[in-house]
Structure formats: structure tokens, C-alpha cells
N, C-alpha and C positions, 0 to 999 in steps of 0.2 A: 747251422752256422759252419758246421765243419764240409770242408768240400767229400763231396762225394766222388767213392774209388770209378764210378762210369764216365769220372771226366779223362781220366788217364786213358785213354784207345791210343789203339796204337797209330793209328792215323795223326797224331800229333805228337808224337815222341820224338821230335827233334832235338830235344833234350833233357832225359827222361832225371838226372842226377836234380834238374831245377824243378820238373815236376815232382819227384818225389820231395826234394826240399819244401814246396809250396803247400804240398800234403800233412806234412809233418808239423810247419809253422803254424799253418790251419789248427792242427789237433791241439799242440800247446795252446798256442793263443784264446785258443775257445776255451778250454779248460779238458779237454776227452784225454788228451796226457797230463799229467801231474807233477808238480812240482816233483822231484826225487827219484819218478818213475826210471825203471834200467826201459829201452828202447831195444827190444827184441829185435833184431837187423832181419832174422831169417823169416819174424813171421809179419813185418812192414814190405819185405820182399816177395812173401805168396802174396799175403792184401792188395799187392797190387798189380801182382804180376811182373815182375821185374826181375832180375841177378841181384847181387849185394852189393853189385860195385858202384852203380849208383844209388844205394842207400848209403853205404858209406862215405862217396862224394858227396852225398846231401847233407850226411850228417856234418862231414869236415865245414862245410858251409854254413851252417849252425850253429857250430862251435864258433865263428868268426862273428856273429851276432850276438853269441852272448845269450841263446836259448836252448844251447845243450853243451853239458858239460862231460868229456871223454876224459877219460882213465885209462891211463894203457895200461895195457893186461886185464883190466875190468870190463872196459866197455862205455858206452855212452850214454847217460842221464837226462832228466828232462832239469833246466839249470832251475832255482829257488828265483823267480823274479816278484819284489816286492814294489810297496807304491813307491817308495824311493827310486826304483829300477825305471816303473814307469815316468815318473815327472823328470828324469834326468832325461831320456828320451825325446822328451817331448821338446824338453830343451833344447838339447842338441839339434832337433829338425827343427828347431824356431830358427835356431840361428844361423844351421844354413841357408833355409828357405830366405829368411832375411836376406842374406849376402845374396842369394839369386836376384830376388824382388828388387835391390837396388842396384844391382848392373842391369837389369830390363828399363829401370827409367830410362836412361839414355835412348834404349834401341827398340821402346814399343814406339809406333807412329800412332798418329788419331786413328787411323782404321782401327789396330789394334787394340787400343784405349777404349772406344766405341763398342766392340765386339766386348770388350768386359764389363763394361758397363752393360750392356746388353742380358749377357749372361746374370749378372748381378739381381737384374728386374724381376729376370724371370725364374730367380730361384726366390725372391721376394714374395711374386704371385702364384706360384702352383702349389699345391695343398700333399701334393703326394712323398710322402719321407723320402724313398727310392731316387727319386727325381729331382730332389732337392742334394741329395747326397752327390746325386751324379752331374747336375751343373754346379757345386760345388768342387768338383773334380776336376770339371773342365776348364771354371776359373784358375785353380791353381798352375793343371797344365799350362795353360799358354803363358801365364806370368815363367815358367819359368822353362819354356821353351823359348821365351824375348830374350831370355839369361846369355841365351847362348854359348854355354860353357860347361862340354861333355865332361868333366872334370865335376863339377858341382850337378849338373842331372844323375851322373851315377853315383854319387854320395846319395842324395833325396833318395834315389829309386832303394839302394838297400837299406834307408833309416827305413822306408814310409811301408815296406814291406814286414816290418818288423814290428809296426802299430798294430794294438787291438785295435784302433779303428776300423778298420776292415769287416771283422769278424763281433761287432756287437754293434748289436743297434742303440745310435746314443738317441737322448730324449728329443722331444721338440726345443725344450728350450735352448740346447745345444746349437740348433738350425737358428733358432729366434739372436742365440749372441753371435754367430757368425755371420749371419747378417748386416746386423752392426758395427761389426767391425772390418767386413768386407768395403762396408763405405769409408769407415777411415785409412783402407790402403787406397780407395778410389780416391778419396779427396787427396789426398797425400802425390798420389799417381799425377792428378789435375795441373798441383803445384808444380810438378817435376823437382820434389823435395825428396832427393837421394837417401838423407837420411832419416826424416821421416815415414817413409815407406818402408826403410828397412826394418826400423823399429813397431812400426804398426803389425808387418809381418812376423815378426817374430814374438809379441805378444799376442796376434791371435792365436798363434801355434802352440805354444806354451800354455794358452790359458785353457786347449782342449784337454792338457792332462787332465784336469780335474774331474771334469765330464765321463773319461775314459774311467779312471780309478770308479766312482761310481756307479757306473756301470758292470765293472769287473765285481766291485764287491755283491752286487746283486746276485751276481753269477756263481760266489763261492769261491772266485777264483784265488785269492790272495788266502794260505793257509799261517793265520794267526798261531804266536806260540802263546 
């Protein structure tokens, strides 16, 4: 689950402050860092080859998410994120994803409409999680590249980066309720019901905390007192 140090080459370190950042979100998120853990700068910088400056750019960027907590004169920590941390999250991506999903009614055309629909069928019909997860993806992208408001795409990109999602595999039935509720942003979509679509959107998003949390607790991840 956690990304591995062979994707860092130097061949794509055009911006190595975000690769380390993505390294590190990785390692909390999955659980390999720990809640409380102090984040050794100098030996996350041989791990991967790097100076400190973008470890510490990575970390100042992590500190803005909310999954490391810095101390000056200390040093920087892996922050306590609990299920409350998680379902609030997930809220907040419901709700802006919503706000996205209902500025696209206006500006998807039938082709675009079509094409989700499309993608919809065939995350319906294919058996394989990976494939289902990934036209899952692809649905979301276009709803909210129709948005067309780099203002609210760069909000999404640093919640959705912040999801375990990413980093745990959720169950089938997870796939089996998004499903379902993909058709009620489709139906919603059909009507060009502004605000039913927003709403739709923002309840399936929201209703993945759940699915997330369970998942994490399987993993260990939340450290009960």
C-alpha cells in the first residue's frame, strides 16, 4: 500500500518537495507512520535520496492538511487522526464535490452525459476491483472537469489526496453502493436538476466515510484509548 522509494528516480523530480509530500501521505495514511511518531527529516531525506529542503517543504504541506503536526524547536509529528477526523473529511469532499457536480449540469452536453453514462455501465459490468475503482475515477473526473472552476478542482485535488481511499482497499460492497448511487447522480444529471445532483453527489461522498473507517479499523489504524 505504501508507495515504494523506486518511484522517486530522478527522472521525474520536477518536483521532488510534492513527491516527498506524496511519500509521506502514503506512509501515514496506510498506517507505516503512526499516529505521535516524531518524523526524522534527515533519515526520510537518505530514504529517499533527497536534501531536507524538500522534506521540510513536504512536511510544511502536511502540516496544511492536517496529517502532521510541527513544533517549533521540536520538530514535526505524525498528527492523531481519529474516525471523527475521517467522516468530517469526507464531508467536506461531499460538499464540495456537490458544489462541482451542480455547476457541470449546466455545462455537460449529451455527448458528455453519454460518455458517463457509458463509464457507468461499464464499471456495472466488469468484475475486476482495480477497474472498477479506476472507472470510478474517471466518472468523477469528468463530472468535475464540466465544473470548470480551477478554484474548486484545486480544493478536490488536495481533500481527495488526503483520503485513505487511495491507500486501502475498500470492499465490494463499497463498488455495489456506488453503483447505486452513481445512477442517482445519473438520473438526477437526465433531469438537469441542479440541485438534486448536488445533493446526490454529496451523499455518495459522504457515505464512503463509512466504508473508509472500516477499512482503516481492520488495518489497526485508529489507536483506541
Amino acid at each position: 500500500m505504501s508507495a515504494e522509494i523506486s518511484e522517486l528516480r530522478p527522472r521525474r523530480r520536477t518536483n521532488l518537495a510534492d513527491e516527498v509530500a506524496a511519500h509521506l501521505r502514503t506512509s501515514i495514511l496506510s498506517g507505516r507512520l503512526r499516529s505521535g511518531q516524531r518524523i526524522d527529516q534527515d533519515a526520510i531525506a537518505e530514504e529517499l535520496g533527497v536534501s531536507r529542503l524538500p522534506v521540510r517543504e513536504a512536511l510544511i504541506s502536511l502540516d496544511r492538511e492536517g496529517l502532521v503536526r510541527t513544533i517549533p524547536r521540536k520538530g514535526s509529528y505524525v498528527a492523531r487522526i481519529d474516525r471523527d477526523d475521517i467522516a468530517d473529511h469526507y464531508q467536506i469532499f461531499g460538499q464540495v464535490a456537490g458544489l462541482a457536480a451542480a455547476r457541470a449540469v449546466a455545462r455537460l452536453d449529451d455527448a458528455g452525459f453519454a460518455k458517463l453514462v457509458a463509464l457507468h455501465d461499464r464499471m456495472s459490468e466488469v468484475e475486476s476491483l482495480d477497474e472498477q475503482q479506476a472507472l470510478n475515477h474517471e466518472f468523477h473526473r469528468m463530472i468535475n472537469i464540466a465544473a470548470d472552476s480551477p478554484r474548486m478542482t484545486s480544493v478536490l485535488a488536495l481533500l481527495s489526496r488526503s483520503l485513505p481511499m487511495p491507500y486501502a482497499d475498500f470492499p465490494a460492497e463499497w463498488l455495489d453502493e456506488a453503483n447505486r448511487q452513481h445512477r442517482d447522480i445519473l438520473d438526477a444529471f437526465r433531469r438537469r436538476d441542479t440541485l438534486a445532483v448536488q445533493r446526490a453527489m454529496e451523499q455518495h461522498i459522504t457515505a464512503s466515510a463509512r466504508h473508509a473507517i472500516e477499512v482503516l479499523e481492520r488495518l489497526d489504524f485508529f489507536e483506541d484509548e
